[in-house]
C-alpha positions in Angstrom: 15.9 -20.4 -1.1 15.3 -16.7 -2.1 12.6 -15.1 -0.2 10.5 -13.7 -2.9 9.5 -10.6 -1.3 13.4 -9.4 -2.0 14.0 -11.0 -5.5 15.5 -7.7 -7.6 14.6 -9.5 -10.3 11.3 -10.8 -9.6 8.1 -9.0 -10.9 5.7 -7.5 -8.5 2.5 -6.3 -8.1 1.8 -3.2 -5.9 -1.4 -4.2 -3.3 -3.6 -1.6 -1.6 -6.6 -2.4 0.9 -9.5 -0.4 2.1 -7.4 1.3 4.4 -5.1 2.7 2.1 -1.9 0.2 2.8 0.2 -0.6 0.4 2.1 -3.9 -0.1 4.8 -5.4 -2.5 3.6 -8.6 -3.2 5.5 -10.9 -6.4 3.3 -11.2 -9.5 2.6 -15.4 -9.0 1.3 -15.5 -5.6 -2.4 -15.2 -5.3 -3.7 -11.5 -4.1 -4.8 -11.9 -0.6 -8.4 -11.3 0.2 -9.2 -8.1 1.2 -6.6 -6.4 -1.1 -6.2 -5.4 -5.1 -3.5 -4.3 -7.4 -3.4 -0.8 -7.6 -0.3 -0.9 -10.0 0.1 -4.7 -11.7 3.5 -6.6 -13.1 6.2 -4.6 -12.8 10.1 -4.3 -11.6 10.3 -4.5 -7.8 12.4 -0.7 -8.1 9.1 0.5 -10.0 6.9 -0.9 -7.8 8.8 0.6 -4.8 8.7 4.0 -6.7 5.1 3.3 -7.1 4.6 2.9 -3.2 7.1 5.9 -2.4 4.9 8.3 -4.7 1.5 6.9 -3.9 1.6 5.9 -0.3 2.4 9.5 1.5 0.7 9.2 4.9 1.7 5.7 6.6 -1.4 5.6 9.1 -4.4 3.7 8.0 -7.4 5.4 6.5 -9.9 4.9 9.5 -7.3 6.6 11.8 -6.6 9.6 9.0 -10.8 9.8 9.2 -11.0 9.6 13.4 -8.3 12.3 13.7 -9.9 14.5 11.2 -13.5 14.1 13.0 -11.4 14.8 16.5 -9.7 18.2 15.1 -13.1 19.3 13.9 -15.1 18.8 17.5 -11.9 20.8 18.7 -12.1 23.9 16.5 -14.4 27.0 17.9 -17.8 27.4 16.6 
């Protein structure tokens, strides 16, 4: 059995979720809750391209936001 995460020729959606992850997920499986499709049925290359141009800072966006707040009480009035 082919794990369908790794199917080159499968078709893919790309997912996103509120905090800004991104996720490969194949085209017949039912979007988990909590996600959408940010780029729908598509080559699994072109999704990955998708990912690699869209998806540029790995951390989630609640920890992008804390740090941001952080380096702002740091910087002199």
């Amino acid at each position: 059995m082919t794990n369908p995460f790794e199917d080159e020729k499968g078709v893919y959606h790309v997912l996103i979720n509120e905090e800004g992850q991104h996720s490969l997920w194949p085209s017949f499986k039912e979007v988990p809750q909590g996600w959408t499709i940010a780029h729908k049925a598509d080559t699994r290359a072109a999704c990955l391209e998708f990912i690699n141009q869209n998806w540029k800072d790995m951390r989630p966006k609640s920890l992008i936001d804390r740090m941001a707040k952080q380096a702002e009480g740091k910087k002199p009035n």
